[in-house]
N, C-alpha and C positions, 0 to 999 in steps of 0.2 A: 614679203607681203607689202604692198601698197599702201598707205595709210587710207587715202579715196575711198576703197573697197573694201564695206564691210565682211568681215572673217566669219566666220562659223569653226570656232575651234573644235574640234570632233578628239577627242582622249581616247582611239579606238585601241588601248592597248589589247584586249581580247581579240584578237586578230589571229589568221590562220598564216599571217605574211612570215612569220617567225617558228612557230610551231602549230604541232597541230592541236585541235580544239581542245582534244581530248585531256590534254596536258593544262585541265582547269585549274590545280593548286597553283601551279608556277604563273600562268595567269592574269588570276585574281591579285598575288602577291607581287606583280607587275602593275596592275591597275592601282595599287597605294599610290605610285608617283602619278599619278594624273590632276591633283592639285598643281604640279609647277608648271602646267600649260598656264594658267591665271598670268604668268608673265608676258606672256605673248599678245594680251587682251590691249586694246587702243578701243577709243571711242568709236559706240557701233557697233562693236564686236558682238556674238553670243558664244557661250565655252558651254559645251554639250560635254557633263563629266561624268564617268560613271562610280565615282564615289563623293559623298558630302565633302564639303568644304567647310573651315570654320569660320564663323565674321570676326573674328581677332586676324584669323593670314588674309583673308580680302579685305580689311583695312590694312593693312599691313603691306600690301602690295599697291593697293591705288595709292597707298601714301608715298610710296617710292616713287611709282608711274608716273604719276599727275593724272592718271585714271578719275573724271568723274565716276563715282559708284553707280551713277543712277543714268549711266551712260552706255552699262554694259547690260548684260542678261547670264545670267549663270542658271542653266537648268541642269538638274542633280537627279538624273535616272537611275530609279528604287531597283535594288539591286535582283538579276534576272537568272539565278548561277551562271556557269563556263559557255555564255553564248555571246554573239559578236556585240559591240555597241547598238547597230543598227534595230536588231530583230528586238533588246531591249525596251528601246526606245519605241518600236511598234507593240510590245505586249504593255506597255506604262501606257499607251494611249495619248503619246505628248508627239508626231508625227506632226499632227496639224497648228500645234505652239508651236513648234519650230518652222515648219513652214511660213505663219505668219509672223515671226520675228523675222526670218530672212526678207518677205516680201519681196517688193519687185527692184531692190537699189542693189544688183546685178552683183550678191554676194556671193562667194564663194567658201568652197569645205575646206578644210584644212588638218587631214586625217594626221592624226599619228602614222600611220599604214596604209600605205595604199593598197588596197585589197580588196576584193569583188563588193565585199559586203559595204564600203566606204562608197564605192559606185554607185552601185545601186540605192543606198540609202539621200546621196547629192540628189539623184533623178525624183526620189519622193518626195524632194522638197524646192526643185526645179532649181538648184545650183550649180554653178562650174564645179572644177575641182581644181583648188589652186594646186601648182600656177598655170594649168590648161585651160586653154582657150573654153575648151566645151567638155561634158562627158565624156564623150566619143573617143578625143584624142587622149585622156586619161586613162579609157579602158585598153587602147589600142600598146599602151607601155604596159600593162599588166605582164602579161606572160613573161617579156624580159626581168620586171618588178622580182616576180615568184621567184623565176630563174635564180638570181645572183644575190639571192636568199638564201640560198641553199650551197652547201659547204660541194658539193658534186659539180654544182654547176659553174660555182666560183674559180674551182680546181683547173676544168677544164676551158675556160675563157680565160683566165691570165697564162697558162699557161699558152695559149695562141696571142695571147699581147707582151710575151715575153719577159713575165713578171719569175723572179728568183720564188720557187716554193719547196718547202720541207720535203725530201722524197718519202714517197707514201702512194697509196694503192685505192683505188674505191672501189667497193665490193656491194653485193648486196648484206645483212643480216646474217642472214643462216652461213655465210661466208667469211667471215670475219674474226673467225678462230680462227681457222686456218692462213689467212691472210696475215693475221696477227703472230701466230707462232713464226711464219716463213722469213717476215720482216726481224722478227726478235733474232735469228740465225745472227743477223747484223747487224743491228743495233740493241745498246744493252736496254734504252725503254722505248716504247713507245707511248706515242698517245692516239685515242680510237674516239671519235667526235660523230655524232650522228647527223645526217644530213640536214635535218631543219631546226637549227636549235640558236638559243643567243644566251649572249651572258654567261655563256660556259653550261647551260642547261645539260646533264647529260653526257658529258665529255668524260672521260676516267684514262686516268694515267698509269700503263701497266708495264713491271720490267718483267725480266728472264725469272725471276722467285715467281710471280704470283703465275704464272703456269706452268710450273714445275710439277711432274708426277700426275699430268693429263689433266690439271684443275680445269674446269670450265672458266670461260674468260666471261669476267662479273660485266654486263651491260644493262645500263638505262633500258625500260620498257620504250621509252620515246621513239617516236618513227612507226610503230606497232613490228608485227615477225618477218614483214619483207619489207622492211624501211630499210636506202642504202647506208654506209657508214664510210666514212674516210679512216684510213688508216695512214698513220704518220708517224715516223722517227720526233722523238720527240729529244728536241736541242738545248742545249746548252744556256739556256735563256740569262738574257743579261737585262733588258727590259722590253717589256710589251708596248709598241707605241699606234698611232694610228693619224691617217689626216682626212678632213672632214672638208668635202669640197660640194660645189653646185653647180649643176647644168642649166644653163639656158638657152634661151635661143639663140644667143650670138657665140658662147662660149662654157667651158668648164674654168669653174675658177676656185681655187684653193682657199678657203676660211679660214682654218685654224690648226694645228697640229701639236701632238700631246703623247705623253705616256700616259698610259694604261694603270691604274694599280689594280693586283690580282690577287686571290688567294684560292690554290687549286685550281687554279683557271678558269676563276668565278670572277668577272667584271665588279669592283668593290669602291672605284673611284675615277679619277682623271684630274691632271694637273697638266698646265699649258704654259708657257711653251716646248718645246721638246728641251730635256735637259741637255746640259753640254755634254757630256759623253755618249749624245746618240746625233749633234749638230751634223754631224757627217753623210747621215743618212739621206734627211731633209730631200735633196734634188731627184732622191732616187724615189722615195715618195708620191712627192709633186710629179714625175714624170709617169709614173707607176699610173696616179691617180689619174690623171688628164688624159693617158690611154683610154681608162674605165668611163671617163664619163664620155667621151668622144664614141665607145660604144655603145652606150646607154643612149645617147642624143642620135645614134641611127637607128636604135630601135623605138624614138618615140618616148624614152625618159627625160622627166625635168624636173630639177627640186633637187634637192638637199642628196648627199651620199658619204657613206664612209669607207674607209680601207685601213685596215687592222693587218699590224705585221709583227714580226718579232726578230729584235736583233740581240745575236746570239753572242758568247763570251769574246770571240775574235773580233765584231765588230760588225758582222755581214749581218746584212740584212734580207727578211724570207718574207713574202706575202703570204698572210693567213686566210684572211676572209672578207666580203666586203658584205658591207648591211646597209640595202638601198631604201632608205625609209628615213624618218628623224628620229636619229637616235638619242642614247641618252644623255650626249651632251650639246646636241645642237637649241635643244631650249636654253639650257642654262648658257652658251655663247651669246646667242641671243638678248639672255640679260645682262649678262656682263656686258655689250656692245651698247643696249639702250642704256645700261646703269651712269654707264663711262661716259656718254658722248658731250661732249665740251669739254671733258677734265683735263690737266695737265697730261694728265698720260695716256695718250693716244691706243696705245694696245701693252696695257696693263698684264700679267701675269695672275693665272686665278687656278682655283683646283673647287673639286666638289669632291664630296665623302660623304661617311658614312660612320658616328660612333656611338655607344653605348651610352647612355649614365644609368647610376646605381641605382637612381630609385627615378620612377615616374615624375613627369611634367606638362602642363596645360602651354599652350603654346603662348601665353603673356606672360607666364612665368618664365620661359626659356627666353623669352624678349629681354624681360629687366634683366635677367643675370647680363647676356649681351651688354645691355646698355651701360648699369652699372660698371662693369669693366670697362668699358669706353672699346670693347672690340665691335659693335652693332656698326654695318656700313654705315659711311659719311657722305652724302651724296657731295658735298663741298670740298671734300678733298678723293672720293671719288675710290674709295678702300675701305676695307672692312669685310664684318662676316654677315653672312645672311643664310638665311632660315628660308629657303627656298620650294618647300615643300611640304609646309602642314604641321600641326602638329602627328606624330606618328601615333596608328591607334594601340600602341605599347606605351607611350607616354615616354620610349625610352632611346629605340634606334631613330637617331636625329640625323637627318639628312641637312646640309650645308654646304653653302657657294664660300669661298675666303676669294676679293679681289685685293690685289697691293700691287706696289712698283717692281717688283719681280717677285723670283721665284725663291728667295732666300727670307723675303719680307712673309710671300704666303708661310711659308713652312716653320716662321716666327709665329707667326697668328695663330697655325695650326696647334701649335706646341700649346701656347698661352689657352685656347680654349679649351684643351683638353681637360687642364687642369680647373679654370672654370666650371663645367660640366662634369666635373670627375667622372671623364670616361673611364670604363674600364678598360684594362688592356689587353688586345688581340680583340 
């Protein structure tokens, strides 16, 4: 983003770019994180979110920022159940607020998702869509956007860019027993993932036991009865990592890259940079990715993309999936990049999570304990932890960013505020 042009941050986590609509619980419980767009806001900006914000973390962020308060616009659309941001935003009757905060100083959307309903909603308010030139050529990347969404279409596009993937089969639904037993013949588990899912939505890991003696093989509703599915040997995993690059118009260029933390094959964290026992992968990566975005940039894609792989106990590394959208750690790079910039340390090591505590907290409260410990970021030395995301409407699962000078310094921090917050464990 530009600083010149003002943004329209759009929090369209309710998007059909990732699943489909119907899959309102998972959602809704995606739309909690739409408070750490608030990082992304520069003066001028407006953040279109579809859940409240509290004024303890919008002070708490202009104060990090240098965000004038009275510089931005935060409008907080009354919530519309499992339907996209857009159509919200036209049954609250606030269409034409938002129009006249954009005005005519040639600002642009800036979806979570690119997705019809993002489109369409920029033209109700006569905006670009960053970072395209116009509508037009935003809508014209869609179909690729859908595409390489989708675990089917990801399959069969690396595998024509030459990317290493887990052998495995795409089938429709109703075919996917059987697909699954043929596979089990030779490998002792699989794993069976439905075509439009993220964060592990849906996924279920099955070996040779759990269809023994004609059991029906247990699948997610997701997808509905003729949704496809991938079916995949599921490997030896040693860690889950991923690299987060962007297209533009001159080039694909590599941002940042990380392990994964998982549990069940549910997305639970990210820590950066890739640990030393996966440095080796790195180039294969970066070349992996720079394919993908070089075909994204011929079908008319620009912005932000990721690629999720897994390297297995020997070493090898498999392409899993790629999520052409802003995913869940390109905001928080983001702040970590604007946090850091003049500090000693250039490209700092950070991780974000996710932990428990025992009893409930207001998000000032979860401030001073921070502070007290002396763990709260330092903007002066340019580390620390932060509270990137609200207070949680649990009072209890607390989401946070940890920046330091590496990755031994983060995973000190880590330890220190567990016990701080007396998380619980697991």
């Amino acid at each position: 983003m530009t600083e010149s042009r003002p943004t329209v941050v759009f929090a369209n986590f309710l998007s059909d770019l990732a699943v489909d609509l119907n899959e309102g619980q998972i959602l809704t419980q995606w739309a909690q994180q739409a408070p750490r767009k608030a990082w992304l806001l520069r003066p001028g900006d407006m953040f279109v979110t579809p859940v409240p914000l509290s004024r303890e973390f919008l002070r708490y962020v202009y104060e990090l920022t240098g965000v004038p308060p009275e510089s931005v616009a935060v409008i907080e659309v009354p919530p519309a159940g499992s339907v996209p941001l857009a159509r919200a935003v036209r049954e609250a009757g606030l269409v034409e607020h938002v129009r006249a905060l954009a005005g005519d100083r040639g600002a642009a959307l800036l979806p979570t998702a690119l997705d019809a309903s993002a489109i369409a909603f920029a033209r109700d308010i006569g905006v670009a869509v960053h970072p395209y030139p116009t509508v037009e050529a935003a809508e014209a990347a869609l179909r690729m956007t859908m595409l390489l969404n989708t675990k089917t279409g990801f399959r069969k596009t690396a595998e024509h860019l030459g990317m290493r993937l887990p052998p495995g089969r795409v089938c429709p639904r109703p075919q996917t027993d059987d697909v699954a037993r043929e596979l089990l013949r030779e490998y002792e588990r699989i794993v069976v993932k439905p075509d439009r899912s993220a964060g592990g939505h849906g996924m279920r890991f099955v070996s040779r036991d759990d269809v023994r003696g004609g059991a029906v093989l247990p699948l997610d509703t997701v997808g509905g009865p003729e949704g496809m599915w991938v079916v995949e040997e599921c490997l030896n995993v040693a860690e889950s990592v991923s690299i987060q690059l962007e297209v533009t118009t001159s080039a694909t260029h590599a941002l940042f890259s990380g392990a994964m933390r998982t549990a069940h094959g549910s997305f639970t964290g990210y820590a950066s940079p890739l640990p030393l026992s996966c440095a080796h992968v790195a180039d294969e990566l970066k070349e992996w990715g720079t394919a993908l975005g070089r075909h994204l940039a011929d079908h008319g894609y620009a912005g932000p993309f990721g690629l999720d792989a897994l390297v297995d106990v020997d070493g090898v590394v498999y392409a899993s999936e790629s999520n052409i959208r802003r995913t869940a750690t390109t905001t928080p790079h983001t702040m970590v990049t604007r946090l850091t910039a003049g500090s000693a340390e250039p490209h700092p090591a950070w991780s974000v999570a996710k932990g428990w505590t025992r009893s409930p907290m207001d998000f000032d409260g979860a401030l001073a304990r921070l502070r007290a410990s002396r763990l709260a970021f330092d903007s002066d030395r340019g580390e620390g932890v932060i509270l990137y995301a609200d207070a949680p409407p649990d009072g209890r699962s607390w989401r946070y960013a940890v920046i330091a000078r590496s990755a031994d310094d983060v995973e000190e921090q880590e330890a220190t505020l567990a016990e701080v917050f007396e998380f619980e464990d697991g």
